[in-house]
Steps between C-alpha positions, in 0.01 A plus 500: 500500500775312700722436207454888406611604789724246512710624136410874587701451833773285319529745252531790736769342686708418169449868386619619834796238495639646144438844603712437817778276287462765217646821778712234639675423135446894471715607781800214414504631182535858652746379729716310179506785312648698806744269579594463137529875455743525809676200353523661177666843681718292767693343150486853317665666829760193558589518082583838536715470825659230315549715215678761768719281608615320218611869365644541832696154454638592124634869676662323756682251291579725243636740789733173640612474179648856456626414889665231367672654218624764739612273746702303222643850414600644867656112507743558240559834599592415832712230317708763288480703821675228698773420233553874414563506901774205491677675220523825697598322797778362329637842313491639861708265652705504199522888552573406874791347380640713294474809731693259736740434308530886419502548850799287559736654172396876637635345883784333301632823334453700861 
């Protein structure tokens, strides 16, 4: 009768051990599969802002590069600019000259 008792009580307590360890497995599973699912959206939300901003990236280069060109372009303008400047400098002091030199014949033949 002792013995009975004995595996019936043994028995009991095992059942009631894998029940417990069975929720306790149950809710870590639960709480894997959340964490995993958040995982999962965290990378699918970071891909895509990484998508953004690599498009983001390729405008802005591309757009440097057209600044670029255009800056090379004002750069020789302002070159042809600069010596167009030097040339008329020089025709106007030439044309100084010369209406000096005017000046002095008209005084000359007063």
């Amino acid at each position: 009768m002792i013995i009975d008792w004995l595996v019936l009580t043994i028995l009991i307590c095992l059942c009631l051990y894998l029940v417990i360890m069975l929720f306790y497995y149950k809710t870590l599973l639960t709480k894997e599969r959340n964490s995993k699912g958040f995982m999962r959206n965290n990378l699918d939300n970071t891909e895509t802002i990484i998508r953004k901003l690599q498009v983001q990236l390729q405008r802005s280069l591309g757009q440097i590069d057209i600044l670029t060109d255009e800056l090379t372009k004002i750069k020789n303008d302002l070159t042809s600019l600069r010596t167009r400047n030097s040339q008329y400098r020089i025709e106007n002091d030439k044309l100084r000259q010369r209406i000096k030199e005017l000046e002095a014949k008209i005084e000359a033949l007063l």
